[in-house]
TINU-629673 format. One record per residue: x, y, z of N, C-alpha, C in turn. Coordinates in steps of 0.001 Angstrom, whole numbers, plus 524288, in hexadecimal, padded with zeros to 5 digits. Example, Ala and Ser with C-alpha at 12.3 -4.5 7.8 and 13.67 -1.06 7.14 Angstrom:
833867E9C681E788300C7EE6C81E78833907F31C81E78
832327F73681BA8835667FBDC81BE4832648001E81EBE
END
This chain:
6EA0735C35C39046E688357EEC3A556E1EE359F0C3D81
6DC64357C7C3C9E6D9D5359C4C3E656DA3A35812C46B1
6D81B35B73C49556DA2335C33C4E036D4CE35955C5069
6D704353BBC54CB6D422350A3C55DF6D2B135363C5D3F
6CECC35221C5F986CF46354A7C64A76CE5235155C6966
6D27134EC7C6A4B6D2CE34C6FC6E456D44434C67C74D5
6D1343496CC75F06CE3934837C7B6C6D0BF34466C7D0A
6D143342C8C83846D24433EEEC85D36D1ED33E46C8A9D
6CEDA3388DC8CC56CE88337BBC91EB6D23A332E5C9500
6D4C63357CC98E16D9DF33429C9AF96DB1833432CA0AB
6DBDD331F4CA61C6DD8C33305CA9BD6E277335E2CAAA5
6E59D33678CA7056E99D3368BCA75E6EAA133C25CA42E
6EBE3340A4CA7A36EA9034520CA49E6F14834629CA3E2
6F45634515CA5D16FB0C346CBCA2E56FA1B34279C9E38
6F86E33F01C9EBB6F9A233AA1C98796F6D733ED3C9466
6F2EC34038C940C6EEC9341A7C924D6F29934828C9011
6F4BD34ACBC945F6F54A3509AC92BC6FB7A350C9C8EED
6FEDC34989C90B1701EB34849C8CFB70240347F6C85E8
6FC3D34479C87096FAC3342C2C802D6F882348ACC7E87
6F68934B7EC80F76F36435089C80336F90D3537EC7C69
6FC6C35534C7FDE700B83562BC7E1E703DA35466C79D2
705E534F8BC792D707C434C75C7444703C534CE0C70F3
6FF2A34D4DC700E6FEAD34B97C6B436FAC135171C693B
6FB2D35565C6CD06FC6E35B98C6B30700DE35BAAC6670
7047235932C68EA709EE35B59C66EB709D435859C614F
707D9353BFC6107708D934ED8C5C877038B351DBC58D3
6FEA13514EC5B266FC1535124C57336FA0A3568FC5A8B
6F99435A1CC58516F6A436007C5A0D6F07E3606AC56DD
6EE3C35CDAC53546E97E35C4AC54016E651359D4C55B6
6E94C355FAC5A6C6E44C35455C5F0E6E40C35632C63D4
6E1C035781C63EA6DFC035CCFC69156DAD335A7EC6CCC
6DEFD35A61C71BF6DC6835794C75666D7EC35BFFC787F
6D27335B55C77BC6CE1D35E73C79DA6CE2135D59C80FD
6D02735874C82656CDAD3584EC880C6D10E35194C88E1
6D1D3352C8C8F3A6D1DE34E55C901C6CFE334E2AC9572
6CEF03486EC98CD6CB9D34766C9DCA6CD4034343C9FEE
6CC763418BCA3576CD1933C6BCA81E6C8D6337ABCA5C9
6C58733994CA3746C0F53363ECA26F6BCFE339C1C9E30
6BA563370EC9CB16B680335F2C98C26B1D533AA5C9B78
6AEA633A08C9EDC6AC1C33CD8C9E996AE23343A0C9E48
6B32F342E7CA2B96B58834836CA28C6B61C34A81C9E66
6B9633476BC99D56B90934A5CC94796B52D34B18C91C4
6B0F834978C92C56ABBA34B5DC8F6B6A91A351CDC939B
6A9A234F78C969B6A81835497C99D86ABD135922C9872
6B2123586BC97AE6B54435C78C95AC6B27E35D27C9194
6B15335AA5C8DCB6AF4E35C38C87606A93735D32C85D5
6A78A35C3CC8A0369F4D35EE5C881C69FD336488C8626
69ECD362E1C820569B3936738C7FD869F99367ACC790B
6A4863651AC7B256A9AF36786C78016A78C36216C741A
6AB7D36383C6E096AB8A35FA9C6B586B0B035AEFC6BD0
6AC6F35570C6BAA6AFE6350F7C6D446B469351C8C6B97
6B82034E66C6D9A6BE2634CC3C6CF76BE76348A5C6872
6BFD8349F3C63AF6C159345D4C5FD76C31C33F5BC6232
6C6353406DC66D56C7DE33A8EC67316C85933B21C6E9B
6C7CE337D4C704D6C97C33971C76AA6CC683342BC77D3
6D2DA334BFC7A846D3FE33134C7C776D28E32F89C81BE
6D33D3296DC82FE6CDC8329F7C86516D46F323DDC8899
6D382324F7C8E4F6D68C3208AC91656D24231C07C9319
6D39C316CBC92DF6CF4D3128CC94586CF3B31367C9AD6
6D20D315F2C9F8B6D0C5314E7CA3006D1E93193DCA51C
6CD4C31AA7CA6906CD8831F6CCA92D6CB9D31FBECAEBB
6CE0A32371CB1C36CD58322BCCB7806C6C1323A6CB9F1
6C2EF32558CB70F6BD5632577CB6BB6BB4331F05CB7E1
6BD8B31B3DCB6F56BD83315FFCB53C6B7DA3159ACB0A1
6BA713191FCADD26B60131865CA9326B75531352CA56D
6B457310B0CA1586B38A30EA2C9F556B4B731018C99AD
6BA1C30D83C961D6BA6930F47C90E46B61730F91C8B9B
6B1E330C62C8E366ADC030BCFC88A16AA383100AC89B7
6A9C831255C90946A56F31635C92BA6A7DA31D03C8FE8
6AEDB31AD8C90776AF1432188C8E606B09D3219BC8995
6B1B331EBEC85826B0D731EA9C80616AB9932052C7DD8
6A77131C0CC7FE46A2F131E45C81206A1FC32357C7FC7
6A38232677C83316A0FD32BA9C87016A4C132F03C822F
6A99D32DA4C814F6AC883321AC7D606A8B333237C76D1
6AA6232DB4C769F6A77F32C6BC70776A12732E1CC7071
69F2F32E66C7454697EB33151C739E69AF43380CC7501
69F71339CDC76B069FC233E7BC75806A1D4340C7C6FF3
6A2F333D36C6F9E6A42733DAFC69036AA8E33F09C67D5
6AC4833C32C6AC86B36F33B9EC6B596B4A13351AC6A18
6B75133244C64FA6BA0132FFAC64AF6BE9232D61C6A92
6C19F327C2C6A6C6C1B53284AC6EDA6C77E324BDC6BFF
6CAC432684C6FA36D0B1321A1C6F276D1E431FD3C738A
6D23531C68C75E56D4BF31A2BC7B606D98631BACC7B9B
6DBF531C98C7F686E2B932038C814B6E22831C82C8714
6E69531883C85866E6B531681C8B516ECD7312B0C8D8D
6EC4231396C917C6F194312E5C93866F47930ACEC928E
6EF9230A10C93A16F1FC302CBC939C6ED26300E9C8F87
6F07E2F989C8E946EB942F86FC8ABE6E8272F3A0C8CB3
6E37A2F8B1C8F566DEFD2F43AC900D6DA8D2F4FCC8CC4
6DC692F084C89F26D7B12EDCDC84706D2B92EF97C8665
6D0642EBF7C8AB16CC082ECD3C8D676C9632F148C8D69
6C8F32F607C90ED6C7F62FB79C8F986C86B2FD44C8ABF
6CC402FC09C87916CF152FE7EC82AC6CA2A2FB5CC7DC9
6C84C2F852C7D656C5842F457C7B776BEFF2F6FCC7D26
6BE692F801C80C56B9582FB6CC82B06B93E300DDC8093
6BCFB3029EC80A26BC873092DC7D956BD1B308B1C785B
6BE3330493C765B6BD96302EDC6F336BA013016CC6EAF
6B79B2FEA4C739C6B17F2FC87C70DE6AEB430260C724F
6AF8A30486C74FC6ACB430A38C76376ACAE30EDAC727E
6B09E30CF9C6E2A6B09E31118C6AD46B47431440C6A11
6B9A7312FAC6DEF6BDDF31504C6D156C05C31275C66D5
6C2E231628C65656C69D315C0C5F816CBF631368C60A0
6CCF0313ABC64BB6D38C31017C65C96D43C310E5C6AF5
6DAF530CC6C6BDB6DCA130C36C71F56E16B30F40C703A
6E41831193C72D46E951313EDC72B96EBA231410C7785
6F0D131194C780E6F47C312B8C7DC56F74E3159DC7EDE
6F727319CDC84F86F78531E09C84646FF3231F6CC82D7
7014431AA5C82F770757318BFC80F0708F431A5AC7A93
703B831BC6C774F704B531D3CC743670635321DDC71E9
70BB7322E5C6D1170BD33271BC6C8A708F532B60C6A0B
707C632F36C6A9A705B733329C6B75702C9333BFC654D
706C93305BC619C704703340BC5D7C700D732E60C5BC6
7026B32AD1C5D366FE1F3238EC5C3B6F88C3282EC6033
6F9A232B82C64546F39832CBCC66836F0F733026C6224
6F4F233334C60D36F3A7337DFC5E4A6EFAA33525C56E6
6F25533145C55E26F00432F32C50CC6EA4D32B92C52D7
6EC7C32A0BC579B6E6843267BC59186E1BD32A33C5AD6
6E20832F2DC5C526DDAA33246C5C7C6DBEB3344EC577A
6DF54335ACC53A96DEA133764C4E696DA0B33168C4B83
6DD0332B5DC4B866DA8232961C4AC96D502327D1C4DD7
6D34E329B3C512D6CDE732970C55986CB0A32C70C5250
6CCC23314FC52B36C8B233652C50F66C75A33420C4B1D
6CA4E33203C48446C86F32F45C436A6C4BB32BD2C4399
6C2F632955C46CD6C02A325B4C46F36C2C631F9DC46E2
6C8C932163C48796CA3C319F8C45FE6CB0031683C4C40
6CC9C31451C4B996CD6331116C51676D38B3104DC5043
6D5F331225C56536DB7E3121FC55C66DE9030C41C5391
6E1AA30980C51B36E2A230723C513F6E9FC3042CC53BB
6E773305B6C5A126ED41305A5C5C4A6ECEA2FEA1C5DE6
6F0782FDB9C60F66F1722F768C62886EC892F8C4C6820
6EC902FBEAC6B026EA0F2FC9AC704B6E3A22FBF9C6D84
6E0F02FF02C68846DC2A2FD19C66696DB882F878C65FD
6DFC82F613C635F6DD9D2EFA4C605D6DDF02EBBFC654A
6E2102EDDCC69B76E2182E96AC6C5D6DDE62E9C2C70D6
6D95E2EE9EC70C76D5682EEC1C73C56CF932EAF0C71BF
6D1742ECD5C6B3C6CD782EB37C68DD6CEB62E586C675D
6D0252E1FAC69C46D2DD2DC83C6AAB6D0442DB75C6FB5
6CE302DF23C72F46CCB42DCC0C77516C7792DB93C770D
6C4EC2D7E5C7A6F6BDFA2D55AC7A986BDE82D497C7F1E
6B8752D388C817D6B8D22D04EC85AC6BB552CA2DC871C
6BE222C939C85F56C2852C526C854E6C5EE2C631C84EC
6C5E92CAE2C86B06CD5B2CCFEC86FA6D1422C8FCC8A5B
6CEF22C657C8E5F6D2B32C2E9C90816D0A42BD8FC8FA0
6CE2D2BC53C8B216CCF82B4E4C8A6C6D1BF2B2B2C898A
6D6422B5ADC8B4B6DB5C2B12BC8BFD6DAA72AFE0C9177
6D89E2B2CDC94056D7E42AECAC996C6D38F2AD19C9B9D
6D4B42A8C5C9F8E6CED02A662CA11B6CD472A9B7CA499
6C8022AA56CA6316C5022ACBECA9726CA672ACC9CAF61
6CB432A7E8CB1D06CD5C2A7EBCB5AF6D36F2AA23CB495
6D5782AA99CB0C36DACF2ABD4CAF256DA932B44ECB152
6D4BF2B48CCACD96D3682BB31CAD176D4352BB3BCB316
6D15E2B993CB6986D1012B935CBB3A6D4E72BB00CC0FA
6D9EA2B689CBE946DBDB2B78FCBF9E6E00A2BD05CBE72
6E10F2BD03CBA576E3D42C1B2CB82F6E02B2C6E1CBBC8
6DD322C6B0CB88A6D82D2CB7DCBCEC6DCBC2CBCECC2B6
6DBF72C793CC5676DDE22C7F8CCB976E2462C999CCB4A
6E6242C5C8CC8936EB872C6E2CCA066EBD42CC4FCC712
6ECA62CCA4CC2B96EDDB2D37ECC0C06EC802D69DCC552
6E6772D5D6CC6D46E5E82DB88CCB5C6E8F52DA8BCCEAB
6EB7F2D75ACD0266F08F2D8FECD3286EF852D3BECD8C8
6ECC72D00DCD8146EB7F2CC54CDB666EFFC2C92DCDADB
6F3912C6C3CDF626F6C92C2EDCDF666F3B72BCEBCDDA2
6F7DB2BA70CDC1C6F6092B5DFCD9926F3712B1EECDBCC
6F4BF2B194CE1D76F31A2AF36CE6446ECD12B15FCE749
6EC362B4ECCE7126E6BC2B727CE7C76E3C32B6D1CE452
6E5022B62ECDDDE6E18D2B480CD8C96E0792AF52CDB48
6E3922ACB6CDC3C6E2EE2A70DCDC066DF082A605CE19F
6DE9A2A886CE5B66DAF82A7ADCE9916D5172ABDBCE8C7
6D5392AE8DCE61C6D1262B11ECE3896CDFB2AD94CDEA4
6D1872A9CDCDDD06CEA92A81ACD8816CE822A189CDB2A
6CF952A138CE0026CE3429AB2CE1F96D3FF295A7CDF4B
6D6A0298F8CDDDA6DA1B29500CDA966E04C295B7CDCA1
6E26F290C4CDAE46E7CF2907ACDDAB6ED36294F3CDB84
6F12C2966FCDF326F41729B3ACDDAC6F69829913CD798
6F815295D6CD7596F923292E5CD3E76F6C929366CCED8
6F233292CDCD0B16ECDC29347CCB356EDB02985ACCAA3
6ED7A29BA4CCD606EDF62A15ACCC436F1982A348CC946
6F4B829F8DCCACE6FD452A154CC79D6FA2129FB5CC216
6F7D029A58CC15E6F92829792CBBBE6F45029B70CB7A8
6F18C29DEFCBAEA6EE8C2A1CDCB6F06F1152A61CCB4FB
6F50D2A8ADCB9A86F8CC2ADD2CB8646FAE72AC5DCB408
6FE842A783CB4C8701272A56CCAF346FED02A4CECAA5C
6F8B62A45ECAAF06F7862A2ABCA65A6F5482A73FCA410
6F4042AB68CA72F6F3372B011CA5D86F6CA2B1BCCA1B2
6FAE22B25ACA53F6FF022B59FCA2D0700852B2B1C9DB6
7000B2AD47C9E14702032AAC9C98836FE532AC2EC93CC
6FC142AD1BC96576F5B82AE4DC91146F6E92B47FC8FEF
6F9422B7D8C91C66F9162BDA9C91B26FF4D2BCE5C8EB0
703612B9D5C8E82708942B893C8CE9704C92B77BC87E7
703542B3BCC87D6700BC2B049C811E6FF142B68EC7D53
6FAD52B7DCC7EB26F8B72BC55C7ED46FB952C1A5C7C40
701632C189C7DC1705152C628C7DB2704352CB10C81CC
702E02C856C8584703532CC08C88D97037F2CB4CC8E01
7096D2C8FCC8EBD70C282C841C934A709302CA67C9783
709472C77DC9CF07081F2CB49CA2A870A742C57DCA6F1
70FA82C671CA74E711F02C508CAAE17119D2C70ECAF46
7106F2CD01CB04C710F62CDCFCB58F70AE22CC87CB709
7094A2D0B7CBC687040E2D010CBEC5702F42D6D4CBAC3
7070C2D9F3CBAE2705532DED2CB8F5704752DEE4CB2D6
7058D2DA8BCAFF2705912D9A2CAB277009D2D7D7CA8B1
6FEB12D46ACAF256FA612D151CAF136F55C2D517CAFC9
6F7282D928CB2EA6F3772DDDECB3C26F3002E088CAEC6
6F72A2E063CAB8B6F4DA2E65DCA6C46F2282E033CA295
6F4592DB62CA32D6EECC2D872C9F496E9D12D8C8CA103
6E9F02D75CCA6BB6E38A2D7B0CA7B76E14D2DCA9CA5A9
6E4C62E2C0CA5776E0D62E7CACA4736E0032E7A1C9F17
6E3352E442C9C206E3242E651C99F96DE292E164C965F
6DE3F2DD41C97E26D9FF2D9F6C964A6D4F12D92BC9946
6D4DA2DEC0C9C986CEC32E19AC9EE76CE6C2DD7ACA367
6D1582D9AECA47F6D1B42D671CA92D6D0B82D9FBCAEEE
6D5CF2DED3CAF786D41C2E07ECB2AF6D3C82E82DCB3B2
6D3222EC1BCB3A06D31E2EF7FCB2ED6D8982F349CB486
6D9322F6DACB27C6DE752F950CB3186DF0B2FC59CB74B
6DF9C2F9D0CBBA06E0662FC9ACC0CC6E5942FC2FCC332
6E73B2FCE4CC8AD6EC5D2FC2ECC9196EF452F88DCC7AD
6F40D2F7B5CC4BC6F5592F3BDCC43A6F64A2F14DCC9F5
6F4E62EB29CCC8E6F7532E796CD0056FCFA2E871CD180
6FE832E6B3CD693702C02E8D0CD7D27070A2E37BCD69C
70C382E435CD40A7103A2E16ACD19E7117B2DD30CD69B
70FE82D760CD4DC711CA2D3FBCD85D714192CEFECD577
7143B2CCC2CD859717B32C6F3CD375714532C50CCD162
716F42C274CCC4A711042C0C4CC86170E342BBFACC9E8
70EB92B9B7CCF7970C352B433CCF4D70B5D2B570CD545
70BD02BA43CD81570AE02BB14CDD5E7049C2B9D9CDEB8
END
């Protein structure tokens, strides 16, 4: 098979020297040229050298770069691009497809689903995993199941605000505050996608760009 030469930008350099390894062993004609912390780093590793057929590229990187800025920046170097990322936020994931990335892939996948999805990049096709279609499902209306004041609240409580404090932050009774949690969560139940807890409630907001992927909030009762 002809031998593809792949690249990837990653915080995470044991994940990175893992897949490097497996898929040596699986597929021995993709040959990883370079990998980096970030986007500019790997172009600076590669001036002058010829681009990387495909570069896996993580949506969040500790630079706090922007997924459409380094898609961007790979694709004018003339590297194809696949997203490799740990959780599924549509949001970001939905920005590097409109940026020109060819697919989403989770890094949960086995080795040889990575190994065929770079083969299909360098082709020119767009991956066709569940993590693509369900990015490319997202709009700015990713959350028109809830009302402005519903988002609102979720926003507060997910970051980790007790329920008592949404409700005096937003002028309204603790009560009012409870009957939005509920109706939250019933709309995310309708939906298929349960979030009974507050930490459940945290990976919907990231993941419907509500609120960004930072520490998760610390575990308290769900109506505290």
């Amino acid at each position: 098979m002809t031998t593809l030469r792949i690249a990837a930008v990653d915080d995470h350099p044991a994940l990175l020297a893992g897949l490097q390894l497996e898929l040596a062993r699986l597929e021995p004609s993709l040959e990883f040229v370079a990998t980096a912390p970030t986007v500019p780093d790997l172009l600076f590793q590669l001036e002058g050298a010829v681009p990387p057929d495909v570069v896996l590229l993580d949506l969040r990187l500790g630079d706090g770069s922007r997924p459409a800025g380094n898609v961007a920046a790979l694709l004018a170097a003339g590297s194809r691009v696949l997203v490799y990322t740990e959780g599924r936020e549509h949001t970001p994931a939905l920005e590097a497809l409109q940026a020109g990335a060819q697919g989403v892939l989770l890094k949960d996948r086995p080795v040889a689903t990575v190994a065929e999805a770079l083969r299909a990049v360098a082709a020119g096709d767009t991956v066709p995993s569940a993590e693509t279609a369900a990015a490319l499902q997202v709009d700015e209306t990713l959350t028109s199941h809830l009302s402005p004041q519903e988002r609102r609240v979720l926003e507060l409580y997910a970051g980790g605000m007790p329920a008592r404090s949404v409700a005096l932050r937003l002028g309204v009774t603790l009560e009012t505050a409870k009957s939005y949690l509920k109706r939250i969560r019933a709309k995310y139940a309708a939906l298929d996608r349960p979030a009974y807890t507050r930490m459940e409630l945290y990976r919907r907001a990231v993941e419907d760009g509500v609120l960004a992927p930072l520490t998760p909030p610390a575990t308290r009762g769900p109506e505290d």
